[in-house]
C-alpha positions as CSV (number, residue, x, y, z in Angstrom):
1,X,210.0,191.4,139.7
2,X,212.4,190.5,136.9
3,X,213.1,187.1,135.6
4,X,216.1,186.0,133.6
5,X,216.8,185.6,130.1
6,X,215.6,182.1,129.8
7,X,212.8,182.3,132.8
8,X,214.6,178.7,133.7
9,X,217.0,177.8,136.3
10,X,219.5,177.8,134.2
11,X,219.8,181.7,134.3
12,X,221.5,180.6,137.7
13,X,225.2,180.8,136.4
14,X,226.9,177.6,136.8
15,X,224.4,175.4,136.8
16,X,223.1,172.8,134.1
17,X,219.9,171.0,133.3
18,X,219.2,167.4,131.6
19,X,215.9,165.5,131.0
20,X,214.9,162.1,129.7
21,X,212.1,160.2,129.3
22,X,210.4,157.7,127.8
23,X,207.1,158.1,126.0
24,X,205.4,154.6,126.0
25,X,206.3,154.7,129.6
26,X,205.0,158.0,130.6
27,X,207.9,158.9,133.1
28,X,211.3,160.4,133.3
29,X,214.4,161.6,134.7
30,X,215.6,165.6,135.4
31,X,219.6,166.4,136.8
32,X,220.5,169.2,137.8
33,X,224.5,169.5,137.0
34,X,226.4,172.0,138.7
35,X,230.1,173.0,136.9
36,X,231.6,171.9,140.5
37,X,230.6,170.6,143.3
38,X,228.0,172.9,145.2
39,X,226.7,173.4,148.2
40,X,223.4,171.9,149.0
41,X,220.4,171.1,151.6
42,X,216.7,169.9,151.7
43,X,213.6,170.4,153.2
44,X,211.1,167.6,153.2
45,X,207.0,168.9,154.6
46,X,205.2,166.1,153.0
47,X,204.5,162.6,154.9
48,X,205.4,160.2,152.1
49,X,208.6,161.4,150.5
50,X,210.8,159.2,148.7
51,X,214.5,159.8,148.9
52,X,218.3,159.4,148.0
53,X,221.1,160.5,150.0
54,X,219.2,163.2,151.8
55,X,220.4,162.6,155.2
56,X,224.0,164.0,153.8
57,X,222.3,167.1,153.3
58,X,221.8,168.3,157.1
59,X,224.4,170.8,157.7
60,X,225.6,168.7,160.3
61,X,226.9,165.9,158.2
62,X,230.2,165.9,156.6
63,X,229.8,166.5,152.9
64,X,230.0,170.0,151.9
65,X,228.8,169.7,148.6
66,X,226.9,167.5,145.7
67,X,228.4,166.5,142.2
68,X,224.3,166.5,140.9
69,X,221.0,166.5,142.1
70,X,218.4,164.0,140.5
71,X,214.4,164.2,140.5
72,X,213.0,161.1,138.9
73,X,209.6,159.7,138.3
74,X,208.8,155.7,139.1
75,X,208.1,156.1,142.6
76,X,210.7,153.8,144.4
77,X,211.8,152.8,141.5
78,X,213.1,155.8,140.3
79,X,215.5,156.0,142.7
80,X,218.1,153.6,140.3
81,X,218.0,157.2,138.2
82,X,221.0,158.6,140.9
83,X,223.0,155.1,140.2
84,X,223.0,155.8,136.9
85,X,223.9,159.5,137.0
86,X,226.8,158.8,139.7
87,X,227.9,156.3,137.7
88,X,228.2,158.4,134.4
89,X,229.8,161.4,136.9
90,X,232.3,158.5,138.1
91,X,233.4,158.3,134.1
92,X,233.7,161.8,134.1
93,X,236.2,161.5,137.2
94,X,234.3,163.9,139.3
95,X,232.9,163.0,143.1
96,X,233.9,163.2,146.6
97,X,237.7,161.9,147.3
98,X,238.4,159.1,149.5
99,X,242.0,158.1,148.5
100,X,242.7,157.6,144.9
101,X,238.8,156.8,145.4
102,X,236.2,159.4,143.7
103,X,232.3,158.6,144.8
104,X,230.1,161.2,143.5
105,X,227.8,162.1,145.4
106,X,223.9,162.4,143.9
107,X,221.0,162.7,146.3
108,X,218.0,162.2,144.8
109,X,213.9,162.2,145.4
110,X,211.1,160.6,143.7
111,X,207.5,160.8,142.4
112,X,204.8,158.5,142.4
113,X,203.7,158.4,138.8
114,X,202.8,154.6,138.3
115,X,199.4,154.8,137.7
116,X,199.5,157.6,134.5
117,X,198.5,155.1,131.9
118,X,202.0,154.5,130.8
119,X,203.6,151.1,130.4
120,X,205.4,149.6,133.3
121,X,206.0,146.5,132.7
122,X,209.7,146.4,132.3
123,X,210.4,143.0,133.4
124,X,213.5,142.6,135.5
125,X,215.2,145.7,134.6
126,X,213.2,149.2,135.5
127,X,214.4,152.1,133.2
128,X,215.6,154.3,135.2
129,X,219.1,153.6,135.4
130,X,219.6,154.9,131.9
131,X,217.3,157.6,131.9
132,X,219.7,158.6,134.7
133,X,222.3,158.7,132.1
134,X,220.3,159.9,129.5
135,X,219.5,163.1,131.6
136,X,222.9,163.4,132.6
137,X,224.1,163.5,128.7
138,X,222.0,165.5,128.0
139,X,222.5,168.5,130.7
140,X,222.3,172.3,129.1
141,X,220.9,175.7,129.6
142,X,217.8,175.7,127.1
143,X,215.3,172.4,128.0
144,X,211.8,172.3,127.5
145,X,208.9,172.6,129.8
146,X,205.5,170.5,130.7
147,X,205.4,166.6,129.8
148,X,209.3,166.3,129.9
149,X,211.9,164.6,132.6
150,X,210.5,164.0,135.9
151,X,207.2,165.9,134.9
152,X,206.7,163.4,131.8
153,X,204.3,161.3,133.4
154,X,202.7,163.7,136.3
155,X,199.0,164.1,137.0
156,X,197.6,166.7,140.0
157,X,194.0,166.2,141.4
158,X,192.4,167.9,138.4
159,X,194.7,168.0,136.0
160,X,198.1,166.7,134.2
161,X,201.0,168.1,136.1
162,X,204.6,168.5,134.4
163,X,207.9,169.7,134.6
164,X,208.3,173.8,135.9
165,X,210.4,176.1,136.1
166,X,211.1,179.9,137.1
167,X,213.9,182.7,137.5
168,X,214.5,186.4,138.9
169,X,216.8,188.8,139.2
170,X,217.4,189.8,142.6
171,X,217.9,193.7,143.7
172,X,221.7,192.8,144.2
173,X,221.8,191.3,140.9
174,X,222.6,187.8,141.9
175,X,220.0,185.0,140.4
176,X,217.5,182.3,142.0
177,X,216.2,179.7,140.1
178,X,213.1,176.8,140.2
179,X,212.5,173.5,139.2
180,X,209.8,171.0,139.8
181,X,207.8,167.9,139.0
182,X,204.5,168.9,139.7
183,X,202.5,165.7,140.7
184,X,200.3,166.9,143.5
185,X,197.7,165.5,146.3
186,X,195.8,168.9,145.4
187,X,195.2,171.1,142.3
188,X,197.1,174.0,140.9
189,X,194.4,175.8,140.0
190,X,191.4,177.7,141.7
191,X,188.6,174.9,141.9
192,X,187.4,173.8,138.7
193,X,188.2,177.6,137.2
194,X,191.4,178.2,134.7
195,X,193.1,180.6,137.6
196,X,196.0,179.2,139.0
197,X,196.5,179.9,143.2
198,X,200.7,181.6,141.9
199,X,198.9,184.2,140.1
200,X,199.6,186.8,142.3
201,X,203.6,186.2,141.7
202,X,202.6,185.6,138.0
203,X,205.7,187.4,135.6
204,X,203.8,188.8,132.4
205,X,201.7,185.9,130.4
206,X,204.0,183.7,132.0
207,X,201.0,181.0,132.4
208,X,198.4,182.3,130.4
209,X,197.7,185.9,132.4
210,X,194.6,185.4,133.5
211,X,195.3,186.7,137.4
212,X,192.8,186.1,139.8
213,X,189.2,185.6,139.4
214,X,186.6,188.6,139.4
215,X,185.1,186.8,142.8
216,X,186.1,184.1,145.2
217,X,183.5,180.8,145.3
218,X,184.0,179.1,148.5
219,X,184.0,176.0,146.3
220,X,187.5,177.0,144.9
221,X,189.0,176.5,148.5
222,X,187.1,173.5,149.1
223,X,190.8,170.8,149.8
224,X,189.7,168.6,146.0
225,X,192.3,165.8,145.6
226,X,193.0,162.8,144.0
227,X,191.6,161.0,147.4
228,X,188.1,162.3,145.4
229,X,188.6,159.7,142.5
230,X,190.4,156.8,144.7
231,X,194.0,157.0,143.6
232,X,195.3,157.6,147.1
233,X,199.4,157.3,147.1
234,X,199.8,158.5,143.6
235,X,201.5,161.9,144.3
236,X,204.6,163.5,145.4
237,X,205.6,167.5,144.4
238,X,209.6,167.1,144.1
239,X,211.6,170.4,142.8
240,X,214.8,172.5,144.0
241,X,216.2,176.2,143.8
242,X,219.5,177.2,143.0
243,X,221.0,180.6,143.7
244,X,224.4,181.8,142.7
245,X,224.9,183.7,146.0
246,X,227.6,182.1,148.5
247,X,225.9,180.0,150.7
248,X,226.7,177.6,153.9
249,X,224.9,174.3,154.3
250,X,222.5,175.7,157.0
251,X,221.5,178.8,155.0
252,X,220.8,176.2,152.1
253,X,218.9,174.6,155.1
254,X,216.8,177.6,155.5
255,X,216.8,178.7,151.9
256,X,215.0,175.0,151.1
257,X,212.5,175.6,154.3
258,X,211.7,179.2,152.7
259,X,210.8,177.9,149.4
260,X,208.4,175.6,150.8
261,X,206.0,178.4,151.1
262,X,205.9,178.8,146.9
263,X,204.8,175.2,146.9
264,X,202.1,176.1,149.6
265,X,200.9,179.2,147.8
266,X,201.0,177.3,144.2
267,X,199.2,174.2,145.6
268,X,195.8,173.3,147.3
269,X,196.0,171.2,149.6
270,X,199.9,171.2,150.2
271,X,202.4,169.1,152.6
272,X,199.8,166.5,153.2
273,X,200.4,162.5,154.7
274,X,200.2,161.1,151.0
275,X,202.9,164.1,149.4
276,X,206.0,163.6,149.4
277,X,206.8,167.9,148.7
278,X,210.4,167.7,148.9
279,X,212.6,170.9,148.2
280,X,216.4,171.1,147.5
281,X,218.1,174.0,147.8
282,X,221.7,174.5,146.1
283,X,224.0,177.1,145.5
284,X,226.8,177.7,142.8
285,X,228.7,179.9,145.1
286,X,229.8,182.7,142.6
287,X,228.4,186.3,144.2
288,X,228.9,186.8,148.0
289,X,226.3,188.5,150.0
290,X,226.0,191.7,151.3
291,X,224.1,191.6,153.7
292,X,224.0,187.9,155.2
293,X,220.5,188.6,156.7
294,X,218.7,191.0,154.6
295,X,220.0,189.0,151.5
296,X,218.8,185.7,152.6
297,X,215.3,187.3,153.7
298,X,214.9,188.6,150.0
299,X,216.9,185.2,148.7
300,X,214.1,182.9,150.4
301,X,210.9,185.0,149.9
302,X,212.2,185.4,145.7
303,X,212.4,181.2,146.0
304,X,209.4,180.9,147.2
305,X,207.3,182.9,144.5
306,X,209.7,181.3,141.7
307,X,208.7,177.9,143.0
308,X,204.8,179.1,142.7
309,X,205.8,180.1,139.2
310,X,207.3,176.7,138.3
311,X,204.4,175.3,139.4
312,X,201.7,177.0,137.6
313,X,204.2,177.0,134.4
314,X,204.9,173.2,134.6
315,X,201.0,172.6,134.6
316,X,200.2,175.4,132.0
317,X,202.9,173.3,129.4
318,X,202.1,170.0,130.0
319,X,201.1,168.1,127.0
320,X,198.4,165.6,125.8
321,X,199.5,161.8,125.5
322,X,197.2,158.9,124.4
323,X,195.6,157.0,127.4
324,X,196.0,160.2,130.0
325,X,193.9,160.0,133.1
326,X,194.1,163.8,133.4
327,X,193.6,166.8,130.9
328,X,195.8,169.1,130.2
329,X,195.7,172.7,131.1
330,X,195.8,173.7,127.5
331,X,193.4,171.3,126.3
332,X,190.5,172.1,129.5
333,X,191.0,175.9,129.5
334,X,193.1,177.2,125.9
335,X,189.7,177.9,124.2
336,X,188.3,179.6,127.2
337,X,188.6,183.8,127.8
């Protein structure tokens, strides 16, 4: 395997990434901005998602395409981050036309990430309006990974999550990309050990290198989760991939459904009643297929191990903050061989 020049989604031509977040309150906001409109679907596996506009994205509704895609922390609150991005889009005269009417159109999902030790008390105005617009600004190829956007203020059973993400080069030469809020029921790594369950699809030193462990305890597939220290609730895995193959609204349908098993290979326990695990899948729609069926078999199985990737690279970045309930990655297992 082969990833792009940045090992981001961004490799995906056309495509554009923005974060914000806010520090004190230990949550943020990530858009993805395609150049135009693009095509776009979703997969949801977990039993507690928490959504925006997804019910657009069946290939049986009418829309054929999204102006932006928005993962956002704050749980339910959260969702004011897509007001705030179609609003900036509406300033920017793009959206769907009614008339002399634009309405952009901005799905969106959410994690829970409420109980992180960062301040919430924002009165009567939650923040996530303008992180919406903040993100939106401040959309381009090169961002950061770990404790940044949607990932600023995620936690997984073990260990702080963050913000991932991934890219390879497929054997046509077309691109898929990854991005995720890691803020898991589960763990991304192998028990209590500094091996991460993507390893296998691991790209170099990617995260750290380590592969697999020398032996398998049965205690490292023992299902540990945040249900083990009482904070039921406080979860939700969001992320999407973005190709820049030509695709319809069902085989973004199926491209989202594929991906879903990255998330399951990355994650242990996955797609449980308390996570939300929430894939969209988008496409630019600048390289046609040759093969409509043997290029979306290699298009959804290279999804899925970029979206393990994301994962494991999300977690491996994340960065220490004051009043953290989990430890980083780096801070648990950096001194360790």
């Amino acid at each position: 395997m082969q990833h792009g020049p940045r090992n981001l989604i961004t490799d995906v031509p056309g495509l554009r990434i923005g974060n914000a977040q806010d520090a004190a309150l230990k949550s943020g906001v990530t858009v993805l901005l395609p150049d135009t409109p693009a095509v776009a679907s979703v997969a949801i596996q977990g039993g507690a998602p928490g959504t925006r506009e997804t019910a657009l994205l069946e290939p049986d509704q009418t829309v054929a395409a999204v102006d932006a895609l928005v993962l956002s922390g704050g749980s339910a609150f959260g969702l004011d981050a897509g007001a705030g991005v179609q609003s900036r889009l509406a300033q920017l005269g793009r959206g769907y036309a009614v008339g002399p009417v634009r309405v952009p159109i901005v799905p969106g999902a959410i994690l829970f990430d409420l109980l992180n030790g960062g301040n919430k008390d924002w009165g009567d105005m939650p923040p996530y309006r303008v992180l919406g617009m903040e993100a939106l600004d401040a959309a381009g190829h090169d961002f950061a990974l770990g404790s940044v956007g949607a990932g600023a203020g995620a936690t997984t059973a073990n260990l702080k999550g963050g913000l991932g993400s991934a890219s390879q080069i497929l054997s046509s030469g077309a691109t898929v990309g990854a991005i995720v809020g890691v803020n898991a029921l589960g763990r991304a790594t192998m028990g209590d050990t500094p091996h991460f369950w993507s390893a296998p699809f691991e790209i170099g030193s990617e995260f750290g290198g380590l592969g697999l462990p020398a032996s398998l305890d049965p205690e490292m597939v023992r299902p540990r989760t945040k249900l083990d220290a009482r904070v039921p609730g406080a979860n939700t895995t969001i992320a999407a991939v973005a190709t820049d193959l030509i695709l319809t609204k069902a085989e973004a349908k199926r491209l989202a459904v594929m991906a879903h098993d990255g998330l399951a290979r990355a994650l242990w326990p996955a797609h449980t009643p308390l996570d939300g695990d929430l894939i969209f899948a988008l496409s630019t729609g600048q390289r046609p297929m040759r093969d409509s069926l043997g290029d979306m078999v290699e298009l959804g199985a290279a999804a899925a191990a970029c979206l393990a990737r994301a994962i494991a690279r999300g977690v491996f970045h994340a960065q220490a903050a004051s009043g953290d309930p989990m430890p980083t990655w780096q801070d648990r297992f950096n001194s360790r061989p």
